[in-house]
N, C-alpha and C positions, 0 to 999 in steps of 0.2 A: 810417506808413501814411497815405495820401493819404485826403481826407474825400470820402463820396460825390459825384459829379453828380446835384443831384437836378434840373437841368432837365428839364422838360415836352418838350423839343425835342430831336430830333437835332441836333449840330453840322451845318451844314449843306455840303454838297459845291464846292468848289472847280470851274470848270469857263468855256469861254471863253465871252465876252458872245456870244450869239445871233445878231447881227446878221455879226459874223466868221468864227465857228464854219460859217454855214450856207450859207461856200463852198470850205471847203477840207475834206481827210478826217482832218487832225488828231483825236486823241483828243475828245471835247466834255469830258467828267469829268476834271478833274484829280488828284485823294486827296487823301489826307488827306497832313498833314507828321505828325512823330512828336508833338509835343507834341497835336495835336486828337485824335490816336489816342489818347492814353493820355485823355485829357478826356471821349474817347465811351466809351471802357473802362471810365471810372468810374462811369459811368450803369446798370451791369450789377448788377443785387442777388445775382446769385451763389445764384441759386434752388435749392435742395437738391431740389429735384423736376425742376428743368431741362425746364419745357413746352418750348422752342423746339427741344432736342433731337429732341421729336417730332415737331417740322413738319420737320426735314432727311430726304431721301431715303436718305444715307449717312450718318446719323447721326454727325454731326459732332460732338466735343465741346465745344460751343459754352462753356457756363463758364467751361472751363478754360483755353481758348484767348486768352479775355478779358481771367480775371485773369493769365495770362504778360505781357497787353500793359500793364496798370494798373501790372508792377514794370516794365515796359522790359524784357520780359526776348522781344526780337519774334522771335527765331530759337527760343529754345521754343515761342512760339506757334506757329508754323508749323509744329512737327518735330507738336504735338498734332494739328493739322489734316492736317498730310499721311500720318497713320494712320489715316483715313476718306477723303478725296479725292485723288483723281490729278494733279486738275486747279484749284486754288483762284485763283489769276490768274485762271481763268477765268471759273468760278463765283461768284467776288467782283463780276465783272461783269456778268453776264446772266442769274443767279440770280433770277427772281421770288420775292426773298424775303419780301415785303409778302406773299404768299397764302400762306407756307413755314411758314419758323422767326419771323419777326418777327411773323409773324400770332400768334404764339403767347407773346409776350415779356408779361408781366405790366406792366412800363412802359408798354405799349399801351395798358392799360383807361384810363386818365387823361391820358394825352398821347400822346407819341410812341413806340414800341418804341426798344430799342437797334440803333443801324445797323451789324448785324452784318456785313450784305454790304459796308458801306464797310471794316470793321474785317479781315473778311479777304482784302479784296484790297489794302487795307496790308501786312499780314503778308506776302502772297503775293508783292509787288511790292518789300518790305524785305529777302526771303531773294536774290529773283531780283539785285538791288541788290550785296549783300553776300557772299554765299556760294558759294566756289569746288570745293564739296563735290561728288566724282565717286560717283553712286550704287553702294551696293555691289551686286556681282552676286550673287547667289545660285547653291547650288552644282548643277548640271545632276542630273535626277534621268532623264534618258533619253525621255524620252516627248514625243511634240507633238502640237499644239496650234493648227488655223487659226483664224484671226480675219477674219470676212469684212467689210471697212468700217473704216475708221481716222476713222471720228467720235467723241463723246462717250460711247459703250457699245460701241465697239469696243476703245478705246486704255484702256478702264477694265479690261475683261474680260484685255487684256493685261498690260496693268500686273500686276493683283492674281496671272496665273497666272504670270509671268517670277519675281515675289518666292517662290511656292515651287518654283520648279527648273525650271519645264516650257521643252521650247523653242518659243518662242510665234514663228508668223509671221502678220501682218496682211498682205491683199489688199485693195488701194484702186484703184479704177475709175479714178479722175481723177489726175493729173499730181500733186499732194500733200496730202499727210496731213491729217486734224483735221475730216473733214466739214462738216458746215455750219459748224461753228465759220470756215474759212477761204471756204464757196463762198456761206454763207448770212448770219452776220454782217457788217455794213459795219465798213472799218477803225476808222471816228470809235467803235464803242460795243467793239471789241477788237482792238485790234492784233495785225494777225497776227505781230510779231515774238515775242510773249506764248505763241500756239500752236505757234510751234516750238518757242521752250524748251522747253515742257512735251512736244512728238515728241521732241527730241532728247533728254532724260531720260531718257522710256522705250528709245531706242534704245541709251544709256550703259547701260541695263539689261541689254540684251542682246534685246532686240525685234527683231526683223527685218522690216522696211514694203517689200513689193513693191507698185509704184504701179503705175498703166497697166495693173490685173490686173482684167476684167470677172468675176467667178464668173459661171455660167451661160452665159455666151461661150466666153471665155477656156481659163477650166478649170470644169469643173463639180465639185458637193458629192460626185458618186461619184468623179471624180479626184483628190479630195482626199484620200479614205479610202486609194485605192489609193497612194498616195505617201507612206504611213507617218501619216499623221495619225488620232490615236484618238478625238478630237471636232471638229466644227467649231462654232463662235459665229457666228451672223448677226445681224449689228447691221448690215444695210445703206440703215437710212435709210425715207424715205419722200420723195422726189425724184421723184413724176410728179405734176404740177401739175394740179388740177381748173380746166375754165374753164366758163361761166354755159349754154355751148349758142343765142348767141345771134346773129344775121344780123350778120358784120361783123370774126368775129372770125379772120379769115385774111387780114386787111389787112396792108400794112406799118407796123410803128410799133406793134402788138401783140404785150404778152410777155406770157409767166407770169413771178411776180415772181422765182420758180428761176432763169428764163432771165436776168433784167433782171440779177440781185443775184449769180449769179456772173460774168456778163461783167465788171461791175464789180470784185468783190472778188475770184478766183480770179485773172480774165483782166487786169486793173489796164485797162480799155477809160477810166479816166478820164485815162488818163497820156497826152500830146499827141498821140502817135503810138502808138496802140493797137494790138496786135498782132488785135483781136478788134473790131468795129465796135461800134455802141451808139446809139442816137438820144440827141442831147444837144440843150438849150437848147426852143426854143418851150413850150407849155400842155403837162403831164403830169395825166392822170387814172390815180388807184388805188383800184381795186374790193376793197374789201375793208374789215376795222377789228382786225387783229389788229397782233401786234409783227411781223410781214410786212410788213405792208402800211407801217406805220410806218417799217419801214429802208426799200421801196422807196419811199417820200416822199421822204424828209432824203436819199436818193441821190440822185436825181433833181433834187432843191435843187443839191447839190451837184457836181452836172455840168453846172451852168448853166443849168437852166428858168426861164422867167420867171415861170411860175405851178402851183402842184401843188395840185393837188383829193384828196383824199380823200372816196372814194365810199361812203357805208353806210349800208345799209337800216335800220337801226333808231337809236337816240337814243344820246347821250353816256355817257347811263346802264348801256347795256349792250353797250359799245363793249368788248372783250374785250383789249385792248394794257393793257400795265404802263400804269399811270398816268404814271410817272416820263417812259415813252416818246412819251407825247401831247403834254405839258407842255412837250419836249422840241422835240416839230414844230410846233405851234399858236407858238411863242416865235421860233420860225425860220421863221415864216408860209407854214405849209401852211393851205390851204383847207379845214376841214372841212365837207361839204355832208352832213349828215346827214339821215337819212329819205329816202332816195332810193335810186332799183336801177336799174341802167342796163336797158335793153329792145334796142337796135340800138346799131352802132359803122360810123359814115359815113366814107366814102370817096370817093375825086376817082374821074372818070370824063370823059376827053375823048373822046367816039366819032369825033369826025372827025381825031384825028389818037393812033392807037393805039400813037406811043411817046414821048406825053408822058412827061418823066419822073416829075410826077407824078401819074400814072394806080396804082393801087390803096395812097396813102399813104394812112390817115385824116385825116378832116377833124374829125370830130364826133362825142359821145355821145351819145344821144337817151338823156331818164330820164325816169321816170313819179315822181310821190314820193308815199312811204309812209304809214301811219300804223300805230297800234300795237293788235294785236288781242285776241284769247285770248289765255290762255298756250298754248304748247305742250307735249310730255311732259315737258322738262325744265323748266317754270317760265317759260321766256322767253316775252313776249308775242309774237304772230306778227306780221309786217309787212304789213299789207294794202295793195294799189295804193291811190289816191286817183284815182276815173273822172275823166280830162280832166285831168288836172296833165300831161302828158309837156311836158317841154321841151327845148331842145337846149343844149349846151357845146360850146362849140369847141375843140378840145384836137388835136394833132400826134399825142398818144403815151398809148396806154393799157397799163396795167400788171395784169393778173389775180392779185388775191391770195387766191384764196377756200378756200384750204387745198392740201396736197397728200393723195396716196396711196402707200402703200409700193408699190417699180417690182415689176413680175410676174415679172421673170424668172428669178429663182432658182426659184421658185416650178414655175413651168413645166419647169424642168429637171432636179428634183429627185422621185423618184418617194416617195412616200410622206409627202412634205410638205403638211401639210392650211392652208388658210387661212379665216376666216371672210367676210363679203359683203364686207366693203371691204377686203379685199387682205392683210389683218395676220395673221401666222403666228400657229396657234394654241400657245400654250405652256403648261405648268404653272404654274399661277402661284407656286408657293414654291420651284421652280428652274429655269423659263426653259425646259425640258426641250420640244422640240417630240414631235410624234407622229413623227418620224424616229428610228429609236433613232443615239445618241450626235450627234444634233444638238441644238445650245440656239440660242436666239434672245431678242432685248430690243431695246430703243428703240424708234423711230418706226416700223422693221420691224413691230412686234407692234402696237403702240398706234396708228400714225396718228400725224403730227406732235404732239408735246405738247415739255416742257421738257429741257434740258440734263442737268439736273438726276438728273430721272427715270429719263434713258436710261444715266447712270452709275450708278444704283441696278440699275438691270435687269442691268449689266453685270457689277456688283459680284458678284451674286445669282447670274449665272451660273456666274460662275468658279468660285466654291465648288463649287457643284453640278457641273459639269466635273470641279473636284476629286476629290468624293468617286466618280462617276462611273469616273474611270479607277484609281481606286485599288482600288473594287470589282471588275475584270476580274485584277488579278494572280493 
């Protein structure tokens, strides 16, 4: 038996110097090799209580998965892990596991937690590597099953119903599968070759992914029912981008980060000849401080701007992106301009000759900057103007990151589907169960943009309940 790690310290992450990295869409994060694996493995005390268990949304079994990798034993590890997740390649990577499971590791209180997000996207990335194992199918038990949205709580909800019989098909709006994972993710922090594997998986399951399928266009939730289906799943995301409301913002060179970050990742608009256009190079400003706003930075780096701002009204202190992710852009020298809110977004204007070409491109942000006030109802101090600060940046190209809202249109097409004020299906919260009978719903549909994570727990949560659901009508 190998003697604990008792370092203070995660081994730390393998990944390309900064200055490289933050022009091409390569991977940044390299993993671990097998020997640093089993090294961060040994750092694991193997807690009979297993707190970190309870900061995972799918109750991963974090321990055990650990010690599989401390004997070398990494395709056990994996087979543990992939008895709670669908998706662990994935999760290993974009997991906020500092606020999770590691926030809860007892190694924490005195130094570092154990780096279980690096430990299972080795695993994850050791099986994909190694194993040529074709999923079993499960034996058809007659009934089906829509899945509306092939993101992170659509592809979960399928998964878990395909493994007991049901014949599951997903409906995907966009040309392919894996929702934000492929339109919202940048390649550098997840390879989308990583989100097929884990489509093509479920599709060796026996999954069936109709793409190019709008529900509420297309087909609606009552064509669904009439076409043999005895529940539908709505995990359709939350893809309508909120903007500030401010004089300027219908210029050219204005995105939401939605817009900016799938032309990039879905539409590849950074390959030379782009099938999808994209503004590259000159000054980029991004309104916003979340992990948004963070990919549309290092995007934007990495399509050739010469300078990228990050715009946010309040301090570093309550900047809301993974740490890992700032550390990440500030190292690849993005701008942080904190304590500041854009007010207007300027634009060219030639009146005497009305086809310049550039006549309504942006020129400029105009920003007042902030300071820090009360708290609010949730604790954060509010950002007040500072009278007489506005000043101007000069930037080509602004980026709106200030969150999104679940899209309205199932909503609208769906008669007895109830939503609360900001657009989020209301559901049962111990099984997803909307006020539609035999409709469920989870992810960023219900909640409003939040994590990966979450939206595979919602999904998880469904399926069961879907389960018992159609089993209770026999």
């Amino acid at each position: 038996m190998s003697m604990p790690n008792m370092s203070p310290k995660k081994n730390p992450m393998p990944s390309q110097e900064p200055s490289v990295r933050a022009r091409n869409f390569a991977e940044v994060a390299l993993g671990y090799d097998e020997a640093t694996a089993i090294d961060e493995a040994l750092r694991c005390l193997n807690c009979k209580n297993m707190p970190c268990v309870t900061g995972c949304p799918v109750n991963v079994h974090i321990p055990e998965f650990i010690a599989k990798i401390k004997d070398g034993d990494f395709e056990g590890a994996y087979q543990i892990i992939a008895q709670s997740s669908s998706l662990p390649a994935v999760c290993g990577r974009v997991c906020p596991q500092e606020t999770q499971c590691e926030s809860k590791c007892v190694r924490g209180i005195k130094g570092e937690p154990v780096g279980i997000g690096r430990l299972e996207r080795f695993v994850a990335d050791w099986h994909n590597a190694h194993s040529s194992e074709t999923p079993v199918t499960a034996p058809k038990n007659g009934r089906k099953v829509a899945v509306v949205g092939a993101g992170p709580s659509g592809l979960t909800c399928a998964g878990d119903l395909a493994k007991k019989g049901y014949d599951v098909t997903v409906f995907e709006a966009l040309h392919a599968a894996g929702g934000v994972l492929v339109y919202g993710i940048p390649e550098f922090r997840l390879p989308k070759s990583i989100v097929k594997k884990e489509v093509d998986h479920l599709v060796a399951m026996g999954v069936e992914i109709k793409t190019n399928m709008v529900i509420g266009k297309t087909l609606t939730v009552d064509e669904l029912f009439e076409a043999g289906y005895e529940a539908v799943f709505i995990g359709s995301g939350a893809g309508l981008p909120n903007f500030m409301g401010i004089a300027g913002e219908s210029y050219k060179g204005v995105y939401s980060a939605n817009e900016f970050l799938t032309r990039s990742n879905l539409m590849k608009a950074y390959h030379e000849n782009p099938e999808t256009p994209i503004m590259k190079g000159g000054k980029v400003a991004v309104i916003g401080g979340g992990n948004v706003a963070m990919d549309a930075a290092r995007t934007a780096l990495r399509l050739g701007a010469e300078k990228v701002y990050i715009i946010y009204r309040r301090s570093m202190e309550e900047l809301p992106a993974r740490r890992e992710e700032v550390e990440h852009a500030i190292e690849e020298g993005v701008d942080f301009r904190l304590l500041n809110n854009p007010v207007e977004i300027l634009g060219y204007h030639n009146p005497d000759d009305p086809r310049d070409p550039r006549n309504g491109f942006v020129t400029g942000i105009r920003c007042i900057k902030m300071e820090l006030g009360e708290p609010d109802e949730r604790g954060r101090r509010r950002p007040v103007p500072v009278e007489g600060s506005e000043f101007l940046l000069e930037v080509d190209t602004v980026v709106m990151s200030i969150g999104t809202s679940p899209n309205p249109l199932i909503k609208m097409t769906t008669e007895g589907l109830e939503v609360n004020r900001h657009g989020g299906i209301i559901v049962e919260e111990a099984t997803g169960a909307t006020t539609r009978e035999g409709v469920f719903a989870g992810g960023d549909a219900v909640t409003g943009a939040a994590t990966v994570i979450s939206a595979m727990g919602a999904g998880k949560l469904a399926a069961k309940a879907i389960d018992e659901y159609i089993l209770s009508k026999k």
